[in-house]
NUBAMI-849367 format. One record per residue: residue number from 0; residue in one letter; z, x, y of N, C-alpha, C, CB in turn. Coordinates in steps of 0.05 Angstrom, whole numbers, m for minus. Glycine has a CB too. Layout:
N
seq NUM; type a; nz Z; nx X; ny Y; caz Z; cax X; cay Y; cz Z; cx X; cy Y; cbz Z; cbx X; cby Y
...
//
This chain:
89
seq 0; type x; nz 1939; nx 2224; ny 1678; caz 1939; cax 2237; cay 1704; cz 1915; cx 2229; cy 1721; cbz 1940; cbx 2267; cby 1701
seq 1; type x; nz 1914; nx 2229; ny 1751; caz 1895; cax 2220; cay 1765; cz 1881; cx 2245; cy 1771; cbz 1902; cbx 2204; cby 1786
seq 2; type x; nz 1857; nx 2239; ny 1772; caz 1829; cax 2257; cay 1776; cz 1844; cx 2274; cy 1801; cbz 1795; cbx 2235; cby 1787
seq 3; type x; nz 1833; nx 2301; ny 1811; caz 1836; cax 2312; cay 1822; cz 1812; cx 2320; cy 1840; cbz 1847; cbx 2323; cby 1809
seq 4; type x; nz 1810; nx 2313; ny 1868; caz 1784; cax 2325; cay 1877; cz 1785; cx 2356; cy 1874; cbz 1777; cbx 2316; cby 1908
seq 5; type x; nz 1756; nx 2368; ny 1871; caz 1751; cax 2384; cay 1872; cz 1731; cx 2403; cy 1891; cbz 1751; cbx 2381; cby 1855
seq 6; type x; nz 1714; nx 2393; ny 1899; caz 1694; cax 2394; cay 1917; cz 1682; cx 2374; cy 1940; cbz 1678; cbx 2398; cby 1903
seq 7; type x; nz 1686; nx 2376; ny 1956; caz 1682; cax 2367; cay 1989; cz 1653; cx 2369; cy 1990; cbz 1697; cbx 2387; cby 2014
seq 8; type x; nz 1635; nx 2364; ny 1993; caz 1605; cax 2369; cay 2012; cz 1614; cx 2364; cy 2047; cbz 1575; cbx 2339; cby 2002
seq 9; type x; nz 1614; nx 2394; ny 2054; caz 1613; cax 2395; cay 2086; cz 1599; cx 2361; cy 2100; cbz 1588; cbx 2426; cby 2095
seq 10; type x; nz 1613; nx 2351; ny 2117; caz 1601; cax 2327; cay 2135; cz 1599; cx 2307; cy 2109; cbz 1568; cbx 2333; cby 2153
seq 11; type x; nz 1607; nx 2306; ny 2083; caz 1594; cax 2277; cay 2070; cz 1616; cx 2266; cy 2080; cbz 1587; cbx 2272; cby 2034
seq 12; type x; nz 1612; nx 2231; ny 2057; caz 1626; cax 2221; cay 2066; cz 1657; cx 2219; cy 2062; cbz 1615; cbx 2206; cby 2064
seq 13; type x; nz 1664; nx 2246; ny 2041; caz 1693; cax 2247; cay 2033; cz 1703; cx 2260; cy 2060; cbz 1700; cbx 2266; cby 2004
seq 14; type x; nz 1688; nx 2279; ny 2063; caz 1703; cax 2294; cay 2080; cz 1695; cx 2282; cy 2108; cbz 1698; cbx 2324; cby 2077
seq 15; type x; nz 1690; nx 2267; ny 2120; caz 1687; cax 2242; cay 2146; cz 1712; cx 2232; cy 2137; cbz 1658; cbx 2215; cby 2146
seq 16; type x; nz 1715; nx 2220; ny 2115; caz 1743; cax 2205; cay 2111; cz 1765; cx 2219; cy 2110; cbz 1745; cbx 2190; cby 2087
seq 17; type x; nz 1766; nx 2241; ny 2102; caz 1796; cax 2254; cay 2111; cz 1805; cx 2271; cy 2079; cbz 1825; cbx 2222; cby 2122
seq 18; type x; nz 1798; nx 2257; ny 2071; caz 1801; cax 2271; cay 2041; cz 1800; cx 2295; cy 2034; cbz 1785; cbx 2265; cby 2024
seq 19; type x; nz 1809; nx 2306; ny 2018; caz 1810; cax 2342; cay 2019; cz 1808; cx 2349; cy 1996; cbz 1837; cbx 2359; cby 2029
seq 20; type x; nz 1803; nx 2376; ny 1985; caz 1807; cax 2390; cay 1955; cz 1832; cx 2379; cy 1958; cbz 1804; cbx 2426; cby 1948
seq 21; type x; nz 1839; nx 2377; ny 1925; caz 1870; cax 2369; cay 1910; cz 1877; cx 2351; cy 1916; cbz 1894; cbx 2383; cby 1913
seq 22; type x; nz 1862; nx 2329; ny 1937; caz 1874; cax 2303; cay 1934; cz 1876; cx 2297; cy 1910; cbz 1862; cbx 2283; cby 1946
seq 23; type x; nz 1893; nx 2277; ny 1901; caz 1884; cax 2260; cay 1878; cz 1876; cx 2241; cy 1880; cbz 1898; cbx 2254; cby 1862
seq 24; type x; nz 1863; nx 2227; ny 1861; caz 1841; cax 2198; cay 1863; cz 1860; cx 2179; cy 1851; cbz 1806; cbx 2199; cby 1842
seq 25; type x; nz 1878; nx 2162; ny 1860; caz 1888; cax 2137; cay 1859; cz 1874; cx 2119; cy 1848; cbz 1894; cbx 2130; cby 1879
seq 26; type x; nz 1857; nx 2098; ny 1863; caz 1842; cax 2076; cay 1855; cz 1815; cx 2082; cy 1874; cbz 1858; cbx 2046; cby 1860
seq 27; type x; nz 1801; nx 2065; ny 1864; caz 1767; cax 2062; cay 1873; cz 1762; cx 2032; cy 1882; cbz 1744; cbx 2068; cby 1844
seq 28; type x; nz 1770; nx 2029; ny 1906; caz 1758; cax 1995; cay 1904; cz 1779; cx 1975; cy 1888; cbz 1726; cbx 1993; cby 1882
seq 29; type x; nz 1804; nx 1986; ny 1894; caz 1823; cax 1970; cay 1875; cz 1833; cx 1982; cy 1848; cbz 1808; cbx 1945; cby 1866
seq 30; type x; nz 1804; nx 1994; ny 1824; caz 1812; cax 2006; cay 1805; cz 1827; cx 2018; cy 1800; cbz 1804; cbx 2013; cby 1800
seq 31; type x; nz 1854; nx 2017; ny 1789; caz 1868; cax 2044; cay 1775; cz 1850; cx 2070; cy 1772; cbz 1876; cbx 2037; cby 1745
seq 32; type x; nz 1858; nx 2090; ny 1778; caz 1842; cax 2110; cay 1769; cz 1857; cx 2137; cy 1757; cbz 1826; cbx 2117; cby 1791
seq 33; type x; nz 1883; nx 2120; ny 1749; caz 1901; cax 2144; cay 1738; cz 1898; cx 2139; cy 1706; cbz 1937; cbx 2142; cby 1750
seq 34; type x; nz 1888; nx 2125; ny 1699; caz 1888; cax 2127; cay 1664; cz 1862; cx 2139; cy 1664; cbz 1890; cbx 2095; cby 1641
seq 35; type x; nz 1865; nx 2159; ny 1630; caz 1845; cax 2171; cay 1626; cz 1815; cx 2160; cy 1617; cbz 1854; cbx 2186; cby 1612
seq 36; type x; nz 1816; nx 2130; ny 1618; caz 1793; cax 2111; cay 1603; cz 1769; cx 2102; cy 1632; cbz 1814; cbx 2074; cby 1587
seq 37; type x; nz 1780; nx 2112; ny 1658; caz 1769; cax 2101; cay 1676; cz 1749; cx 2124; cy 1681; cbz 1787; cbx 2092; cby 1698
seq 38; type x; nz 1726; nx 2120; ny 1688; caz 1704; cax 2143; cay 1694; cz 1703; cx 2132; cy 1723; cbz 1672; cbx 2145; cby 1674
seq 39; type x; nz 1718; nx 2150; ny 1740; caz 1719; cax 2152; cay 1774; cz 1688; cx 2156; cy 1778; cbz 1741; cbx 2180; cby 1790
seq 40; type x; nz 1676; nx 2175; ny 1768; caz 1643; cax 2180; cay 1782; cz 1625; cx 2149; cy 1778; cbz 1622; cbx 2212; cby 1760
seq 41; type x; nz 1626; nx 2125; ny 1761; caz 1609; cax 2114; cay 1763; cz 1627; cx 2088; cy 1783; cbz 1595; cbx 2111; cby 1734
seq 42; type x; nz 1655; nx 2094; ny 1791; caz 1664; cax 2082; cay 1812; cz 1656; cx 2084; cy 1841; cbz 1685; cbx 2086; cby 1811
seq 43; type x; nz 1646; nx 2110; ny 1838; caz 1637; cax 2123; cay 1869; cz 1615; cx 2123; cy 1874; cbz 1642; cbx 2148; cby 1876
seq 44; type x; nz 1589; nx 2117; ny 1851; caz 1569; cax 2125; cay 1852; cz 1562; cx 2093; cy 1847; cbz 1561; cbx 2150; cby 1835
seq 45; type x; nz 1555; nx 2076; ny 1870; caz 1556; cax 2045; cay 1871; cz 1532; cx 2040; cy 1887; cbz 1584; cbx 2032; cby 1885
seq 46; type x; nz 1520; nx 2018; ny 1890; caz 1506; cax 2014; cay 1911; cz 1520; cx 2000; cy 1937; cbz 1486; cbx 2000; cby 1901
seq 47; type x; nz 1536; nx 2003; ny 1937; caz 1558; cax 1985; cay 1955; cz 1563; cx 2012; cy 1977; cbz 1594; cbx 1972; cby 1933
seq 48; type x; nz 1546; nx 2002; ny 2010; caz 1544; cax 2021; cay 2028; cz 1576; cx 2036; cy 2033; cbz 1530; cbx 2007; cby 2055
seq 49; type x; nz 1597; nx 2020; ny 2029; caz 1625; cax 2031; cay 2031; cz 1642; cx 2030; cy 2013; cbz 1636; cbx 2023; cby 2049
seq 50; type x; nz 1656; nx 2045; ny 2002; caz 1676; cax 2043; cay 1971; cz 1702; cx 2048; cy 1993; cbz 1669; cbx 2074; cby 1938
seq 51; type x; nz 1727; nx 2040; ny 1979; caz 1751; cax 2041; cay 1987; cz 1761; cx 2064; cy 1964; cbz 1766; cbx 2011; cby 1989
seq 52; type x; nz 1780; nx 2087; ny 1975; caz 1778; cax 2104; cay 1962; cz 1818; cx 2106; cy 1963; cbz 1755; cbx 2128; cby 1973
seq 53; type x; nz 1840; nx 2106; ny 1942; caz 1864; cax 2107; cay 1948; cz 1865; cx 2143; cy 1940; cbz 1884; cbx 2081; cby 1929
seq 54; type x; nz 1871; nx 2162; ny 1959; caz 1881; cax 2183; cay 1953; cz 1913; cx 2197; cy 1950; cbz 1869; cbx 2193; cby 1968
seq 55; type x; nz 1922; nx 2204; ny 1937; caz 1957; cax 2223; cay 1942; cz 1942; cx 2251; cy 1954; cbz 1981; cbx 2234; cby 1901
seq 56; type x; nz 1951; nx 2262; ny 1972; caz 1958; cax 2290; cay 1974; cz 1961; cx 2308; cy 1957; cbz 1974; cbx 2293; cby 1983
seq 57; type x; nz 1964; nx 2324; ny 1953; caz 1986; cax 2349; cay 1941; cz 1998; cx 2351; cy 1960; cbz 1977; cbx 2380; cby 1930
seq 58; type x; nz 2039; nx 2360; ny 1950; caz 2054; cax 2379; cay 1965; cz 2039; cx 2396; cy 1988; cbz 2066; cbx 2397; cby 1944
seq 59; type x; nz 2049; nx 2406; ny 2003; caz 2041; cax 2428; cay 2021; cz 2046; cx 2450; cy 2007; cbz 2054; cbx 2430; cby 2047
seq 60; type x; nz 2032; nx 2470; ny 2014; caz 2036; cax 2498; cay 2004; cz 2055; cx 2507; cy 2027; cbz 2007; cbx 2517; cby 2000
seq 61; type x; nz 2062; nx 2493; ny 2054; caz 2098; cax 2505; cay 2061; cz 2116; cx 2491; cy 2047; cbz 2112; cbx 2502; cby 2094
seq 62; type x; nz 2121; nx 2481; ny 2025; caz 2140; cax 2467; cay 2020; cz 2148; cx 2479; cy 1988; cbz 2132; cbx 2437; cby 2023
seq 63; type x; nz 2129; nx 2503; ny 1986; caz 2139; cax 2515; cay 1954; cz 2141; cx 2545; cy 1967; cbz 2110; cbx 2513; cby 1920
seq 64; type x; nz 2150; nx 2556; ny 1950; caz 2144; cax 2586; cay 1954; cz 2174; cx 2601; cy 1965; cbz 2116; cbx 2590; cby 1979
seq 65; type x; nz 2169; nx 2611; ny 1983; caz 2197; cax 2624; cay 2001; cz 2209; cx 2604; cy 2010; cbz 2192; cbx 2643; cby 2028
seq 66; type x; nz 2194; nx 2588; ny 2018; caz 2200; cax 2562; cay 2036; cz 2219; cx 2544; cy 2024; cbz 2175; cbx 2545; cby 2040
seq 67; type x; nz 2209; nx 2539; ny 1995; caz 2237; cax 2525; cay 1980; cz 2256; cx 2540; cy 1975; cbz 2234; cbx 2513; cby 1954
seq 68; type x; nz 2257; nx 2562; ny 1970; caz 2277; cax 2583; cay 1956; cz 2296; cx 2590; cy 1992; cbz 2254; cbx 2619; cby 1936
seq 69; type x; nz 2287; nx 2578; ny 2011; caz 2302; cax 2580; cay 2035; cz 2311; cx 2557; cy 2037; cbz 2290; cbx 2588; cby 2057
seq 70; type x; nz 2310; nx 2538; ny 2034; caz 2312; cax 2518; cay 2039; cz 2314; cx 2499; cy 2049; cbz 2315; cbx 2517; cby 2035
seq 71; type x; nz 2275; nx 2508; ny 2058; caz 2266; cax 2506; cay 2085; cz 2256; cx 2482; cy 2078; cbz 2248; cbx 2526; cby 2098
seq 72; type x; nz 2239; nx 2472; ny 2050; caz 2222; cax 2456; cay 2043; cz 2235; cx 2444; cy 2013; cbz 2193; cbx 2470; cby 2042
seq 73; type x; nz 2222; nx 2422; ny 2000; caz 2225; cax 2420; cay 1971; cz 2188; cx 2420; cy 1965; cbz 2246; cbx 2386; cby 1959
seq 74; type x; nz 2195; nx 2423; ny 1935; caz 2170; cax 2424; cay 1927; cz 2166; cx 2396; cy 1916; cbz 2164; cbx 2448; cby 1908
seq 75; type x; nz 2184; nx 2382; ny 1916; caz 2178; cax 2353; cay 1909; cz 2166; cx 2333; cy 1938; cbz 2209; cbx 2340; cby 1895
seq 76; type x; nz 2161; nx 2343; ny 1961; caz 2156; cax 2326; cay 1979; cz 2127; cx 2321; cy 1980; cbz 2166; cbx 2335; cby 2001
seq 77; type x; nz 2119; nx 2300; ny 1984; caz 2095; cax 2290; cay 1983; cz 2089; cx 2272; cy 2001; cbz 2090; cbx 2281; cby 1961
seq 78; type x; nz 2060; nx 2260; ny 2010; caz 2054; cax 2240; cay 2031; cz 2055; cx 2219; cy 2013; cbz 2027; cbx 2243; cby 2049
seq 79; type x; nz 2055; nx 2188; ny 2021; caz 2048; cax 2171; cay 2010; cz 2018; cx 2160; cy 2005; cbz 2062; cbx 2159; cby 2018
seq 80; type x; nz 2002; nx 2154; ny 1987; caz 1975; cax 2145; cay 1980; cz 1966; cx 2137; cy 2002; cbz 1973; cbx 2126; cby 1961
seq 81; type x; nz 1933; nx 2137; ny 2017; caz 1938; cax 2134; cay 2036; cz 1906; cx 2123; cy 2027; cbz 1952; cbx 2155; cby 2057
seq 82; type x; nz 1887; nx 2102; ny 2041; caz 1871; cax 2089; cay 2033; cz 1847; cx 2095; cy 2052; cbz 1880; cbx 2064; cby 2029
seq 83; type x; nz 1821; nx 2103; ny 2043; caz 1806; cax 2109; cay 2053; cz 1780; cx 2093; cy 2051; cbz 1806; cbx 2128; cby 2049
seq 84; type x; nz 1766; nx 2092; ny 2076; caz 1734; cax 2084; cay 2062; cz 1716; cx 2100; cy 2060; cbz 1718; cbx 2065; cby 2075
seq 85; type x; nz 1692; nx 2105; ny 2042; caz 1677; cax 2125; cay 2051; cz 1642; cx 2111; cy 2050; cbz 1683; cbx 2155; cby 2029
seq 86; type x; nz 1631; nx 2113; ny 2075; caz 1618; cax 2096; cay 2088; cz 1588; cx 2116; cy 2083; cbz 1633; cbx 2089; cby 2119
seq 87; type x; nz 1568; nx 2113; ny 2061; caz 1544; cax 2124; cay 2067; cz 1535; cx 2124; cy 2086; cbz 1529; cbx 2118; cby 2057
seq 88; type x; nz 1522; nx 2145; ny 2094; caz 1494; cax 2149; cay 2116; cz 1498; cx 2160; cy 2136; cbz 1481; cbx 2128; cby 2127
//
């Protein structure tokens, strides 16, 4: 399974890029980052002023709940991976 963000720092550079809690962490710069052998933190923590960051979403929280059971939403809908940079300084 791929890493799960968990924490944002207000204004860094995840959250400049668009990234949110519960994204998931795809790749780093190319890397796979869905097998459990990859350590994402020493992918991110680079001297390289910009890393390319591949995130998934989570579902929406309108798309479970009442919302599916109306069937208004599925809970299987999702965005597609969507590629970010995140640019120190």
């Amino acid at each position: 399974p791929a890493p799960v963000v968990t924490v944002i720092e207000p204004n860094g550079p995840a959250d400049r890029a668009g990234i949110r809690i519960g994204d998931q962490i795809m790749a780093v710069d190319g890397t796979d980052c869905t097998s459990q052998s990859v350590d994402v933190r020493s992918l991110l923590i680079n001297t390289n002023p910009q890393v390319r960051v591949t995130v998934q979403a989570q579902p929406s929280l309108l798309s479970s709940g009442a919302w599916g059971f109306l069937g208004l939403g599925s809970m299987h809908e999702r965005q597609q991976p969507r590629t970010v940079v995140l640019a120190r300084g």
